[in-house]
PASEBA-1860 file (N, C-alpha, C; in nm, 3 decimals):
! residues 253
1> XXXXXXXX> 0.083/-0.120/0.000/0.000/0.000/0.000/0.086/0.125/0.000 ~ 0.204/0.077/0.081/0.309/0.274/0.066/0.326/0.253/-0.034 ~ 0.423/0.147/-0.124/0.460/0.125/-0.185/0.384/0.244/-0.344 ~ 0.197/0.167/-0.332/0.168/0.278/-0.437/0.143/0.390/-0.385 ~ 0.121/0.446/-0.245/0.087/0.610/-0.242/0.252/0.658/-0.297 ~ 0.339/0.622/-0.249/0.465/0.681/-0.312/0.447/0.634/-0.486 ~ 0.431/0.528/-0.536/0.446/0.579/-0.663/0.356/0.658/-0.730 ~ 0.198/0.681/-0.652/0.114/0.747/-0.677/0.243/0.899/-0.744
9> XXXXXXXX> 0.248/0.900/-0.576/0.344/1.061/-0.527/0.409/1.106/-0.646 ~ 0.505/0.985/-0.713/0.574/0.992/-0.778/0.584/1.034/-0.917 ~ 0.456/0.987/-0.968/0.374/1.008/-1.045/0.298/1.122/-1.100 ~ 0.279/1.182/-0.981/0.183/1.302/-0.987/0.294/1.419/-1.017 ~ 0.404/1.432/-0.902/0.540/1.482/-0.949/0.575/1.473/-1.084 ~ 0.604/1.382/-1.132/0.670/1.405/-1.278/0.568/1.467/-1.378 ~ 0.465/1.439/-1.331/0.344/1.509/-1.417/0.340/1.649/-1.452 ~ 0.354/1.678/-1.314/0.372/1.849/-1.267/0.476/1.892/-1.271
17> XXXXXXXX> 0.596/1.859/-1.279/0.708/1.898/-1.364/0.717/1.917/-1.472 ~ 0.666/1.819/-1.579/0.648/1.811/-1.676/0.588/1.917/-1.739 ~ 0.463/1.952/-1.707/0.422/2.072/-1.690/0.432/2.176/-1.649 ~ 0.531/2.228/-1.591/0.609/2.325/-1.554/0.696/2.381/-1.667 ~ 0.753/2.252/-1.711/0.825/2.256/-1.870/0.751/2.299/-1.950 ~ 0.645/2.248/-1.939/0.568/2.281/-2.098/0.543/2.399/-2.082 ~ 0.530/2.457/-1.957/0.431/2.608/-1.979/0.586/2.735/-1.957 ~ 0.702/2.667/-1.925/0.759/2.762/-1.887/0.850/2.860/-2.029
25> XXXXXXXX> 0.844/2.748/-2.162/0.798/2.809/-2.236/0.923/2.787/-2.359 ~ 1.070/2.825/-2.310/1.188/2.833/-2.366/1.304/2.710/-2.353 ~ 1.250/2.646/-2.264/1.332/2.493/-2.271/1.465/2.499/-2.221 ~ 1.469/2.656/-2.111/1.599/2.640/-2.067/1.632/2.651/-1.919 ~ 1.722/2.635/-1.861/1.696/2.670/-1.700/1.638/2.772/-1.676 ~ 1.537/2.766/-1.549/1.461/2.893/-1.526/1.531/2.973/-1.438 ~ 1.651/2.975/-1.384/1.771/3.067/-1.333/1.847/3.098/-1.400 ~ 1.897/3.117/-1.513/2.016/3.167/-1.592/2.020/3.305/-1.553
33> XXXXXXXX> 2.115/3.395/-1.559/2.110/3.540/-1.501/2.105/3.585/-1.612 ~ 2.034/3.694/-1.669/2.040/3.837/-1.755/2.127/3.809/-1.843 ~ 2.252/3.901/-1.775/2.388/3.848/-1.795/2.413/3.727/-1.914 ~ 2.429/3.657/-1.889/2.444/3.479/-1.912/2.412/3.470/-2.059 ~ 2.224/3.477/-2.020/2.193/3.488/-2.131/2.196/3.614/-2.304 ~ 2.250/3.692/-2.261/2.272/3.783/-2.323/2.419/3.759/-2.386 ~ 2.510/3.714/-2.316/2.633/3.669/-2.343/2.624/3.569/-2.483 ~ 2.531/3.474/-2.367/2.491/3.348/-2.502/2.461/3.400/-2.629
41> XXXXXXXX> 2.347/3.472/-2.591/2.305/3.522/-2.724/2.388/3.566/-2.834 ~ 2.501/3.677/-2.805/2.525/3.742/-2.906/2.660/3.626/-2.971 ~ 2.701/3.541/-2.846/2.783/3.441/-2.886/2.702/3.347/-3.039 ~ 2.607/3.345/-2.992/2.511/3.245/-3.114/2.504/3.380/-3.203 ~ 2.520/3.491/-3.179/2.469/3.608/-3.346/2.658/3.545/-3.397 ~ 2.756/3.607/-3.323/2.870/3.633/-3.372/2.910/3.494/-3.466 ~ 2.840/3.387/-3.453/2.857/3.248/-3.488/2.817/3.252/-3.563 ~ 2.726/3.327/-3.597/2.570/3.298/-3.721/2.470/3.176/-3.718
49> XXXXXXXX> 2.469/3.147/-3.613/2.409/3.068/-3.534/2.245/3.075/-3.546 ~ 2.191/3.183/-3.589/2.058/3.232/-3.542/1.959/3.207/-3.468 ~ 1.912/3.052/-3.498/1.821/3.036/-3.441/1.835/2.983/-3.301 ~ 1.982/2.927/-3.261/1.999/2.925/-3.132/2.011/3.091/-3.082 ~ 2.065/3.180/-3.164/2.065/3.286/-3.106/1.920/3.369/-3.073 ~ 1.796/3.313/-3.146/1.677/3.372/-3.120/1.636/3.313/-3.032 ~ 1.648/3.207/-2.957/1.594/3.119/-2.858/1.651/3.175/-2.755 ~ 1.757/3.219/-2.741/1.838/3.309/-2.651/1.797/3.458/-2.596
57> XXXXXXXX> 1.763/3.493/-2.691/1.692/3.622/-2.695/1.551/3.676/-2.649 ~ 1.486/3.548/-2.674/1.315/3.584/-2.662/1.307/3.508/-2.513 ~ 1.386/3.420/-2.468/1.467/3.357/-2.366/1.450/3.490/-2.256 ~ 1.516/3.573/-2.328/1.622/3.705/-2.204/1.475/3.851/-2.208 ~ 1.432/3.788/-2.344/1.310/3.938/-2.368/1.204/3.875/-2.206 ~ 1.155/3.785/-2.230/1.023/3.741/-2.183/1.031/3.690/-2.044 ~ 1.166/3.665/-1.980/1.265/3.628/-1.829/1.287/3.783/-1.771 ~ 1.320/3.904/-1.818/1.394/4.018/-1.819/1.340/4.114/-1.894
65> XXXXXXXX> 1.199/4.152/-1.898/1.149/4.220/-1.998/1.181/4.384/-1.945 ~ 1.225/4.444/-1.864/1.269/4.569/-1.757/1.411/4.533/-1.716 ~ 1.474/4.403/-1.825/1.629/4.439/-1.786/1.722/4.505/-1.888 ~ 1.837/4.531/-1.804/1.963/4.621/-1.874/1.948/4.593/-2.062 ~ 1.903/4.462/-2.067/1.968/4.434/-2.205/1.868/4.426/-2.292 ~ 1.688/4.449/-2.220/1.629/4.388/-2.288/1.613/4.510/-2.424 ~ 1.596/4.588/-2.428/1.573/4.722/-2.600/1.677/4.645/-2.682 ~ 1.805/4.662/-2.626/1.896/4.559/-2.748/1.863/4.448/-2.796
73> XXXXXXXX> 1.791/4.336/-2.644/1.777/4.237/-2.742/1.655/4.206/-2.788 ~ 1.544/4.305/-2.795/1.423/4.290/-2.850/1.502/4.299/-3.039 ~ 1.553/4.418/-3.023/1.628/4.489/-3.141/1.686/4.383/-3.244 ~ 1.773/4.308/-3.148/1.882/4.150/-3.202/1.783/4.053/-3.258 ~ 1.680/4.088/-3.176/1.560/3.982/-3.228/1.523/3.997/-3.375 ~ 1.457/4.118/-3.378/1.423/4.151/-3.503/1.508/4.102/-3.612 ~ 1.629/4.091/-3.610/1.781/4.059/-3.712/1.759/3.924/-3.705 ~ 1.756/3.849/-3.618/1.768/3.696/-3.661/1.628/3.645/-3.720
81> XXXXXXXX> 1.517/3.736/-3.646/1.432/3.683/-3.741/1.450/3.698/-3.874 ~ 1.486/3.831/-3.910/1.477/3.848/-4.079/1.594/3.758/-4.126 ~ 1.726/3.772/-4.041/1.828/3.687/-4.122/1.799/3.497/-4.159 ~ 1.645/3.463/-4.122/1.637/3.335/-4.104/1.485/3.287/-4.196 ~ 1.525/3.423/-4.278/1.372/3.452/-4.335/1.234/3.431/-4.254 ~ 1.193/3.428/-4.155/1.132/3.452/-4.072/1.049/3.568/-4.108 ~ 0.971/3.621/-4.186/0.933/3.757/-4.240/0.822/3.793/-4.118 ~ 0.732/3.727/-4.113/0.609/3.714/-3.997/0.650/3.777/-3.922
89> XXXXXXXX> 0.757/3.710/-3.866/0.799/3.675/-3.681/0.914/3.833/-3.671 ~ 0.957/3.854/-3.785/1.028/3.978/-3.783/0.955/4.108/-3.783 ~ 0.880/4.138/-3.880/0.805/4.235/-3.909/0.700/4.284/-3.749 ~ 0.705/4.143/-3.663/0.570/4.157/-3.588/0.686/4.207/-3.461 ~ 0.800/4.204/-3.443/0.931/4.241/-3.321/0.959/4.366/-3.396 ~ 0.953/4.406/-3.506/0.957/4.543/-3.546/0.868/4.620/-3.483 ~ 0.756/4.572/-3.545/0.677/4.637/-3.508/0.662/4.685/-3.313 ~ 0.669/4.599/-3.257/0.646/4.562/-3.103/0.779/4.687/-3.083
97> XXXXXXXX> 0.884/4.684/-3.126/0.998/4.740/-3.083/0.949/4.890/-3.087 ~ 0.919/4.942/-3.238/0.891/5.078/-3.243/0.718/5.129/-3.171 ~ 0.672/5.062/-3.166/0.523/5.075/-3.058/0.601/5.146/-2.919 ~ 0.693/5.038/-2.883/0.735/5.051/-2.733/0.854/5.140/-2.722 ~ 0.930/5.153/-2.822/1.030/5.280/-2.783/1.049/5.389/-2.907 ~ 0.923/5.435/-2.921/0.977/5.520/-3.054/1.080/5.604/-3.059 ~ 1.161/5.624/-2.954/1.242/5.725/-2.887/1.392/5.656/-2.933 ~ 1.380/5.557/-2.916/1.515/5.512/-2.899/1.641/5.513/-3.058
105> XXXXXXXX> 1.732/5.515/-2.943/1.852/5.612/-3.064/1.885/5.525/-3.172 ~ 1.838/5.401/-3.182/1.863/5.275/-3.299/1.720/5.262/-3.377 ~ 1.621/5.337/-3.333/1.476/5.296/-3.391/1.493/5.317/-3.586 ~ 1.570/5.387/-3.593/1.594/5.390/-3.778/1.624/5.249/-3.816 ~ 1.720/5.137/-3.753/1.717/5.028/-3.751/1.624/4.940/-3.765 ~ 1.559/4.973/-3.680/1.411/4.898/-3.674/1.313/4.937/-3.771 ~ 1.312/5.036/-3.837/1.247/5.073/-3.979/1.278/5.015/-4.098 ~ 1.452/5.011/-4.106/1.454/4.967/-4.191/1.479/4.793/-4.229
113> XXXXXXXX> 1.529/4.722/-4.083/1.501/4.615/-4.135/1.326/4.572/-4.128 ~ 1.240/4.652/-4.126/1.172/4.617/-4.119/1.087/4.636/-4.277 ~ 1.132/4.746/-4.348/1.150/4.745/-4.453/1.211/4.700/-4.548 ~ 1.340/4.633/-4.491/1.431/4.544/-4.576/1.354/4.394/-4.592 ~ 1.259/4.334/-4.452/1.171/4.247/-4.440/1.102/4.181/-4.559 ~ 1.017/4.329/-4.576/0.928/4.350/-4.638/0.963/4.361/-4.779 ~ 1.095/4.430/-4.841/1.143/4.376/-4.970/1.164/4.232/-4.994 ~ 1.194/4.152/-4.914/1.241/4.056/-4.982/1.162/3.944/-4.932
121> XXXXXXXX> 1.023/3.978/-4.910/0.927/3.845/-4.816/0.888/3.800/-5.000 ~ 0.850/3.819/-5.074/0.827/3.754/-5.208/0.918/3.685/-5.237 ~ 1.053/3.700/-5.224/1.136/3.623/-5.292/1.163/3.478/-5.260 ~ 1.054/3.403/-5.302/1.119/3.278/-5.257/1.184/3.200/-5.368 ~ 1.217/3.082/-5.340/1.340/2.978/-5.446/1.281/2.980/-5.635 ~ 1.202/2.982/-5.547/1.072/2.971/-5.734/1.107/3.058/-5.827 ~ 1.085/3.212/-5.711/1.073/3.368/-5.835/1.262/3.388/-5.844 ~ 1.299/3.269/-5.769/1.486/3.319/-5.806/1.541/3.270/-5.891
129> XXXXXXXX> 1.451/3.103/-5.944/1.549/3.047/-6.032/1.438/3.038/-6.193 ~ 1.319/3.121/-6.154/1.228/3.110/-6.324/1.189/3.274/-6.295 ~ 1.215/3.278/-6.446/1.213/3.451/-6.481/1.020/3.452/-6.487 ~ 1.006/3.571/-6.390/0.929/3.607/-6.306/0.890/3.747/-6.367 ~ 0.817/3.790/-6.417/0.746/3.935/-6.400/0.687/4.003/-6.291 ~ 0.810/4.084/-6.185/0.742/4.167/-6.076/0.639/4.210/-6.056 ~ 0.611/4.277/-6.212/0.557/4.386/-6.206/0.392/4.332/-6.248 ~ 0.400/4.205/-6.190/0.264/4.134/-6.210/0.224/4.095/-6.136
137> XXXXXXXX> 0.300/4.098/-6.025/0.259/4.028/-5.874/0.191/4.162/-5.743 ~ 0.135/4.095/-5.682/0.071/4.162/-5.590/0.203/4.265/-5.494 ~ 0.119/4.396/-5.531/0.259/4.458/-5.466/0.229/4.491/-5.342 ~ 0.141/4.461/-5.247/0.143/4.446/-5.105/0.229/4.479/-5.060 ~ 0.360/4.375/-5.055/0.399/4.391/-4.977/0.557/4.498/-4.994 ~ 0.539/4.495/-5.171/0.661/4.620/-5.196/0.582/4.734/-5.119 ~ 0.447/4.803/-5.171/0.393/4.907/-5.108/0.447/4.934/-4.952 ~ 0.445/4.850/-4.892/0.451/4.832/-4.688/0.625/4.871/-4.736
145> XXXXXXXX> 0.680/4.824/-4.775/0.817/4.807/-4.779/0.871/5.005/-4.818 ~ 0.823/5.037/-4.951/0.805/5.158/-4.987/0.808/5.255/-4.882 ~ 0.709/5.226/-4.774/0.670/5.328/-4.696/0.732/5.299/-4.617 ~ 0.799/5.215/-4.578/0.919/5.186/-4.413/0.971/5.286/-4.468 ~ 1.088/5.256/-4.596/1.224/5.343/-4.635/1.147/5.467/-4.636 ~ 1.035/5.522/-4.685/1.006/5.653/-4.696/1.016/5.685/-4.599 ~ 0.976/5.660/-4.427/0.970/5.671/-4.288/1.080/5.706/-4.274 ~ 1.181/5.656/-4.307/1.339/5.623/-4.287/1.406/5.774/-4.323
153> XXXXXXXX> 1.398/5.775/-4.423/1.396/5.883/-4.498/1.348/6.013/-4.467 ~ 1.237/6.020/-4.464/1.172/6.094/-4.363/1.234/6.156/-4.239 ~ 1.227/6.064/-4.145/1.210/6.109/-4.030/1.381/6.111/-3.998 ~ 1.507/6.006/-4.074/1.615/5.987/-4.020/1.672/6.003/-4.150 ~ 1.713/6.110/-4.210/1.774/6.111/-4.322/1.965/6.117/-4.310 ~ 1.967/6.140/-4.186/2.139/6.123/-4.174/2.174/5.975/-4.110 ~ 2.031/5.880/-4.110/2.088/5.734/-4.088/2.143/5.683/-4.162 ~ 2.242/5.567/-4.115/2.393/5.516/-4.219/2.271/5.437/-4.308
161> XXXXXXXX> 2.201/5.402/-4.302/2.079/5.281/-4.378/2.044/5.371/-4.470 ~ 2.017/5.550/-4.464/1.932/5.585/-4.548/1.981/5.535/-4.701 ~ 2.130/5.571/-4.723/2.153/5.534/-4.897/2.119/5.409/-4.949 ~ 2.096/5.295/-4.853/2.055/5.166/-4.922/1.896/5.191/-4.948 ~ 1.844/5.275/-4.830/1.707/5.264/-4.854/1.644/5.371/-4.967 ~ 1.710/5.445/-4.994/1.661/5.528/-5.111/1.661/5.462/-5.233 ~ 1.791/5.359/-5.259/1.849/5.246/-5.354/1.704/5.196/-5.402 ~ 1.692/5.104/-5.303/1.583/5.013/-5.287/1.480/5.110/-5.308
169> XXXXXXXX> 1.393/5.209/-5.278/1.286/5.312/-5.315/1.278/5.314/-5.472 ~ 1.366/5.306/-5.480/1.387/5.403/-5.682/1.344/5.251/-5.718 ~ 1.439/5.127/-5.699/1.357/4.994/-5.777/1.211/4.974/-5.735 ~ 1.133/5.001/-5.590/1.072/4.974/-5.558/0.923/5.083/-5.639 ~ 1.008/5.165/-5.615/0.905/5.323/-5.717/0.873/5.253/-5.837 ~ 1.004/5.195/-5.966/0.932/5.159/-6.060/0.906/5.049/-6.051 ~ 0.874/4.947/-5.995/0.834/4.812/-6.017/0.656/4.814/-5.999 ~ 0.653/4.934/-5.888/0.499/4.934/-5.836/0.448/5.049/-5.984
177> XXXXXXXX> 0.528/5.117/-6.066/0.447/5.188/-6.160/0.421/5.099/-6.246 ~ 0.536/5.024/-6.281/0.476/4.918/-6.397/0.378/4.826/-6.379 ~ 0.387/4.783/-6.222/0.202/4.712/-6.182/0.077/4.772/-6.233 ~ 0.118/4.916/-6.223/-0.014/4.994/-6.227/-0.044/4.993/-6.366 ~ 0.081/4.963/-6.474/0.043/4.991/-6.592/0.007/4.858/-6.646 ~ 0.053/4.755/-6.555/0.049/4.598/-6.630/-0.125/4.607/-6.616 ~ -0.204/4.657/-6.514/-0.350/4.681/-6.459/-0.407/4.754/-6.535 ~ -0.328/4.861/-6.599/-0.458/4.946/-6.675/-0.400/4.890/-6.819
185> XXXXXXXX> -0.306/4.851/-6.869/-0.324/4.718/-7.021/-0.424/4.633/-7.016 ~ -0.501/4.550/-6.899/-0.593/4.470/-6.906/-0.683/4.578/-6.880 ~ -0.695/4.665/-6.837/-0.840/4.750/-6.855/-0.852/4.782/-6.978 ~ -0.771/4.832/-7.110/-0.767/4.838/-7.147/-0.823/4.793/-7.250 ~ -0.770/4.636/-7.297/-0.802/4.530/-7.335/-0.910/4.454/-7.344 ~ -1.012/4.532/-7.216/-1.139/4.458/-7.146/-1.254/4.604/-7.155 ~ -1.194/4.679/-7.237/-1.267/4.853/-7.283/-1.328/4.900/-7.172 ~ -1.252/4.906/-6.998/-1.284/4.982/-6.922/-1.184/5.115/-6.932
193> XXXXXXXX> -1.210/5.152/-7.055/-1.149/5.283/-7.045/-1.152/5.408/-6.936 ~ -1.219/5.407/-6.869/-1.208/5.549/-6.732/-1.120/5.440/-6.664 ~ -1.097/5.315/-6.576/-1.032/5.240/-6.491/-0.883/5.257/-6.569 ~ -0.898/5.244/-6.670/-0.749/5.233/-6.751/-0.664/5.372/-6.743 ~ -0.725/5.505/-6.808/-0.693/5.624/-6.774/-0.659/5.680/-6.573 ~ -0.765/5.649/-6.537/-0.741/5.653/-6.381/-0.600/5.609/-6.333 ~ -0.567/5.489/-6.393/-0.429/5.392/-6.359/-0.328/5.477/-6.405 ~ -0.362/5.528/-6.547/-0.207/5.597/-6.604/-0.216/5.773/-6.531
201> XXXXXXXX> -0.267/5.776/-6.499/-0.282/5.944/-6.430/-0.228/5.923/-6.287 ~ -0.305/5.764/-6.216/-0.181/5.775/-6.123/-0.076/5.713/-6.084 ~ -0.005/5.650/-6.181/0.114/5.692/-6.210/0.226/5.810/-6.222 ~ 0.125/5.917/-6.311/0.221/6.018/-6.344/0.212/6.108/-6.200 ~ 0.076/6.073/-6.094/0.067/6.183/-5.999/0.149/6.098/-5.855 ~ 0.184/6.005/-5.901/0.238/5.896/-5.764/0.425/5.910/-5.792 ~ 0.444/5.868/-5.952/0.529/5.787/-5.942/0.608/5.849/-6.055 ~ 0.653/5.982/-6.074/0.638/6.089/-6.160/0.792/6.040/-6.218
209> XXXXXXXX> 0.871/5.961/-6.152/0.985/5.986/-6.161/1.039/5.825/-6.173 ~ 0.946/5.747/-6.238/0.949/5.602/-6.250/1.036/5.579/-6.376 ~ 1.019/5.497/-6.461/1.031/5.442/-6.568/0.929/5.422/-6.674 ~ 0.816/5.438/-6.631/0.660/5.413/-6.678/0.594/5.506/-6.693 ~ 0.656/5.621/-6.691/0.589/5.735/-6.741/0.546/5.763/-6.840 ~ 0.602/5.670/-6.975/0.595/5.710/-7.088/0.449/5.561/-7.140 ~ 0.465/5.507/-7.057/0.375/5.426/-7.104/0.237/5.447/-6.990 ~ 0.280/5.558/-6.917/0.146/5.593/-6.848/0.064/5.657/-6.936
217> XXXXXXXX> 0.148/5.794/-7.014/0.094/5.887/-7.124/0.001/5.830/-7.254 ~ 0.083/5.644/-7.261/-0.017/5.592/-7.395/-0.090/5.550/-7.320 ~ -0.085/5.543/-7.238/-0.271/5.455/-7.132/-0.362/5.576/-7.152 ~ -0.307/5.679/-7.151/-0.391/5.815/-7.092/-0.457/5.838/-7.282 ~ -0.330/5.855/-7.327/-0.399/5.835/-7.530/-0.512/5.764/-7.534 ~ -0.478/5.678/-7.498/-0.538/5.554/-7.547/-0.697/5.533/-7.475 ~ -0.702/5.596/-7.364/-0.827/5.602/-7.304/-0.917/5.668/-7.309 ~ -0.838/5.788/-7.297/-0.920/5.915/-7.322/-0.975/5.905/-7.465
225> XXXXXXXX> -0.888/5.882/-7.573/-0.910/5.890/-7.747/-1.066/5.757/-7.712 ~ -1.069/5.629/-7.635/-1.158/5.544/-7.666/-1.290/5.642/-7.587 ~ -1.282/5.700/-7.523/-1.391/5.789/-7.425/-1.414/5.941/-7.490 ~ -1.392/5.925/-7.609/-1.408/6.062/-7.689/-1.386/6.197/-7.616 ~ -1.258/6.189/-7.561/-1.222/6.342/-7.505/-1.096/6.361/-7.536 ~ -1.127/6.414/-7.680/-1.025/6.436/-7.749/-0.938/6.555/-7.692 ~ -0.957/6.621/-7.634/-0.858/6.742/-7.589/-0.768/6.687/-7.525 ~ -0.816/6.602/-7.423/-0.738/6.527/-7.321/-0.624/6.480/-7.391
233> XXXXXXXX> -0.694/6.389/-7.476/-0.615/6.279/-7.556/-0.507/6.338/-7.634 ~ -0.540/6.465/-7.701/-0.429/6.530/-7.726/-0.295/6.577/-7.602 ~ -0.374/6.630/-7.572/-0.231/6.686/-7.482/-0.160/6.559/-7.418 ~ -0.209/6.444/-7.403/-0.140/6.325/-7.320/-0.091/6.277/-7.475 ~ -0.071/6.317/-7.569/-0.018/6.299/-7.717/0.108/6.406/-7.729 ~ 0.043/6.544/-7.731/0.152/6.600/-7.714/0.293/6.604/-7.614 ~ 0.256/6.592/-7.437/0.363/6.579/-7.386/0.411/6.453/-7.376 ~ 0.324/6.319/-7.436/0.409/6.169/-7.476/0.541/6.214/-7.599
241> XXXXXXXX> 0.481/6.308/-7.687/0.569/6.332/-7.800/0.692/6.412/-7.810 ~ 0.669/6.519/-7.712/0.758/6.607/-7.658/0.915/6.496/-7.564 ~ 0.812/6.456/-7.521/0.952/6.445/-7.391/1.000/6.232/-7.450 ~ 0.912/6.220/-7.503/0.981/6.097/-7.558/0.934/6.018/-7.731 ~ 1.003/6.097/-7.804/1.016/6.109/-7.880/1.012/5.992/-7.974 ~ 1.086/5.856/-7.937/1.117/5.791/-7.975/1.058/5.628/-7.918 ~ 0.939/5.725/-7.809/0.827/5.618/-7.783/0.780/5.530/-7.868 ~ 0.780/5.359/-7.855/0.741/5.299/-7.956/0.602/5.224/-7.993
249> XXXXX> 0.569/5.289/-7.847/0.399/5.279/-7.847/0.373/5.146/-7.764 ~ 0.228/5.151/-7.690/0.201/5.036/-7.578/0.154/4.976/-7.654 ~ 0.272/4.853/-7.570/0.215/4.662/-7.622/0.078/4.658/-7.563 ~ 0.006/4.578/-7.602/-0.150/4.575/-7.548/-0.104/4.419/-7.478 ~ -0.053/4.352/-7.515/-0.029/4.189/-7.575/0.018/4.131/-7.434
END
């Protein structure tokens, strides 16, 4: 009879340990100091280690959320997520980071990888190794991306990040004009001429300084001339003719 209340005992113990584990969350001693773990951590970044180094981190965030290290390593977080393509899990520690310290003297960091995120969450193995038309895909998430670096820009224009992020703006500027124009070719095509004109107007009022300007001007021809407003249609004739001369006219196809 002791025999089973102790293995009862025994029983019930490992149960509730067990469960202690499960809920405690990170799978690591629940005493490690601050310290320790922060050490670890950047030991697993300097390694390139990541994902031991993110286990480390969210480890030291969620143990130490009011300690010495935690703004840095919310910050560190954000990096291994993106460096591990992790786009979700990054974008959402961006976000959390600049909510909670908009103040802080690295927050341009946090913009822009959060914008750097957001450039490169489309790219997976598929659109890298078969030629892909950007400018056909849902630009979601270039748009979000667009507007980090513009933030960046914006608000931190002497950050060391800004020249990559302006880089990235100018491809990102024309990839999203030529969406707009790949959209108003099928309006086109499908004789919603006002939807088609609408598209090439904003272009020229968005994205003035794209690549697609000149094929915004034949959307605007081409729409206006099918919607009988010929004045229009002229002048989006004349300054197509003026400033590009050697326009060879929109593929419909």
């Amino acid at each position: 009879m002791k025999y089973l209340v102790k293995l009862t005992l025994a029983l019930t113990l490992s149960s509730f340990l067990s469960g202690c584990a499960l809920f405690g969350g990170d799978g690591l001693e629940a005493d490690i100091p601050e310290a320790q773990l922060w050490s670890e951590a950047k030991a697993f970044l300097a390694d390139n280690n990541l994902e031991l180094a993110a286990k480390k981190l969210e480890a030291l965030e969620s143990r130490y959320p009011f300690g010495r290290f935690s703004e840095q390593a919310q910050l560190e977080l954000i990096y291994a997520y993106h460096k591990q393509s992790k786009a979700e899990e990054a974008i959402a520690a961006a976000d959390r980071f600049i909510r909670l310290h908009p103040q802080h003297e690295n927050i341009d960091y946090a913009y822009y990888l959060r914008g750097l995120t957001r450039f490169l969450e489309d790219q997976s193995i598929v659109n890298r190794f078969l030629p892909t038309d950007m400018s056909m895909r849902d630009p979601g998430a270039a748009k979000d991306s667009f507007d980090d670096f513009a933030i960046l820009l914006e608000r931190y224009p002497a950050s060391q990040y800004a020249p990559d992020a302006r880089k990235r703006m100018i491809f990102l500027r024309n990839q999203l004009a030529q969406y707009e124009i790949h959209v108003a070719r099928y309006y086109l095509r499908r004789g919603a001429f006002v939807a088609a004109t609408n598209r090439g107007r904003y272009v020229l009022e968005n994205f003035s300084q794209s690549t697609s300007i000149a094929d915004a001007l034949a959307v605007m021809v081409l729409g206006y001339t099918q919607l009988g407003l010929t004045d229009l249609a002229a002048n989006s004739q004349t300054v197509l003719q003026q400033n590009y001369p050697d326009y060879p006219g929109l593929a419909l196809e």
